[in-house]
Kinemage of the C-alpha trace (Angstrom):
@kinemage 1
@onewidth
@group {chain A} dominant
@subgroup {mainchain}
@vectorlist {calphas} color= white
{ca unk a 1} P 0.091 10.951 0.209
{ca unk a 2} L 1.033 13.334 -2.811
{ca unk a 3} L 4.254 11.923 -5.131
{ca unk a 4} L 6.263 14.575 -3.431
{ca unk a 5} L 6.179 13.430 0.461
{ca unk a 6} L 6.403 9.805 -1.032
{ca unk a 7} L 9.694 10.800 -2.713
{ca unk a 8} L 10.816 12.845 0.614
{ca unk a 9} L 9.811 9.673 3.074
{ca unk a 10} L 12.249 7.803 0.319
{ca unk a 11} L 14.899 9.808 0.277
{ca unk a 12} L 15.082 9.995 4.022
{ca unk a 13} L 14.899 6.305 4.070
{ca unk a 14} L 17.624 5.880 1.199
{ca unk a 15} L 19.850 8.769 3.615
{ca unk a 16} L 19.116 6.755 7.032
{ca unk a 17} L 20.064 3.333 4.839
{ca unk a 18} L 23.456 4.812 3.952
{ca unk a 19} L 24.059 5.988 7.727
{ca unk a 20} L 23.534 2.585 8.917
{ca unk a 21} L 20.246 3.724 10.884
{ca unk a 22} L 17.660 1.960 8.545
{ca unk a 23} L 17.352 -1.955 7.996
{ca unk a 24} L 17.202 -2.472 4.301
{ca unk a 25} L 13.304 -3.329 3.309
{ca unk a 26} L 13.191 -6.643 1.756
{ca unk a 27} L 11.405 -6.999 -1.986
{ca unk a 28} L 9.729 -10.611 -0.381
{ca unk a 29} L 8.559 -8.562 2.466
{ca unk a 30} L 7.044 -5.630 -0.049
{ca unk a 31} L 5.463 -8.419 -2.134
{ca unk a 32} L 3.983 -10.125 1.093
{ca unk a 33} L 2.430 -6.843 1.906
{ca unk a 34} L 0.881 -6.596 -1.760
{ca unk a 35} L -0.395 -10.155 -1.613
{ca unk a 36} L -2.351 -9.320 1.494
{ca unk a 37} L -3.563 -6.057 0.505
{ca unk a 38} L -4.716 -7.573 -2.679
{ca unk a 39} L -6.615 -10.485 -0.700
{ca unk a 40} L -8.377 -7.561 1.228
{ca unk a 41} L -9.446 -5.445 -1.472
{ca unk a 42} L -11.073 -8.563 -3.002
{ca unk a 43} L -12.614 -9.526 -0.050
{ca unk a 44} L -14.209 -5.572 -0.011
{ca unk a 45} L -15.241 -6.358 -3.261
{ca unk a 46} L -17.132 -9.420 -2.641
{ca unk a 47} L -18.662 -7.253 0.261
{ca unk a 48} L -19.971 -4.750 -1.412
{ca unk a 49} L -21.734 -7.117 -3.597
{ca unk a 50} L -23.416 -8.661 -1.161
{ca unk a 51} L -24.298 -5.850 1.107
{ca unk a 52} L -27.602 -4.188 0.261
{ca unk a 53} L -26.942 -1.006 3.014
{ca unk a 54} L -25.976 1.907 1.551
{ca unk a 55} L -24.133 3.296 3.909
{ca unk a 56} L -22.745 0.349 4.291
{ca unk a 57} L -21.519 -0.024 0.928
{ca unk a 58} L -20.362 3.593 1.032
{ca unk a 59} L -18.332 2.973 4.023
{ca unk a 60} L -16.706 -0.509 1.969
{ca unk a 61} L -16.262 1.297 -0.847
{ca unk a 62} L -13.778 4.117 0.838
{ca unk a 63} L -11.875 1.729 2.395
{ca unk a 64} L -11.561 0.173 -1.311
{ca unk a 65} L -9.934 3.454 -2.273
{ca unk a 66} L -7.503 3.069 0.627
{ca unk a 67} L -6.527 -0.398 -0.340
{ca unk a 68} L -6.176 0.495 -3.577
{ca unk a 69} L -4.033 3.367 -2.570
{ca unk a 70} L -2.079 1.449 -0.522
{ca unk a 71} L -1.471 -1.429 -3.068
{ca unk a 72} L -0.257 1.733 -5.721
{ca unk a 73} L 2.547 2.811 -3.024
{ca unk a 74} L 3.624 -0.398 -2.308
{ca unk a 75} L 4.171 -1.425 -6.210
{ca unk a 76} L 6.287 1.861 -6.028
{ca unk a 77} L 8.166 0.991 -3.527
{ca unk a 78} L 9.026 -2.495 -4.393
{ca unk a 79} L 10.234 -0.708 -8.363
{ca unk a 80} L 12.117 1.994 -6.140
{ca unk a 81} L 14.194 -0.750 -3.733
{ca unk a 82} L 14.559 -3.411 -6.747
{ca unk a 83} L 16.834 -1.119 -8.285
């Protein structure tokens, strides 16, 4: 997802927030997500070490991108709601 939808999907959440249609997103509930996604990535890591397939390891090593992706937007979004 590009910076601009991410700013767009918070703005609309910020809007819905002030309309009273959105449950505020907790910071513990943000850093929850971050713990686990960090847990996963390592345990892709530790994976790909050990997995001697290469299409294996190319397969492992995409859905390291995605983690790592995922982790990025979730730091963001914990700095944006900590505000």
């Amino acid at each position: 997802m590009g910076l601009k939808k991410y700013a767009e999907k918070l703005d609309d959440y910020f809007e819905r927030l002030k309309q009273g249609k959105a449950e505020k997103i907790e910071a513990t509930h943000v850093e929850k997500v971050i713990r686990k996604l960090n847990a996963k990535k390592q345990q892709l890591l530790d994976e790909i070490q050990t997995t001697t397939k290469e299409s294996k390891k190319a397969r492992l090593e995409q859905k390291l991108l995605f983690a790592a992706e995922h982790i990025k937007r979730a730091e963001m979004l914990l700095e944006q709601i900590s505000k």
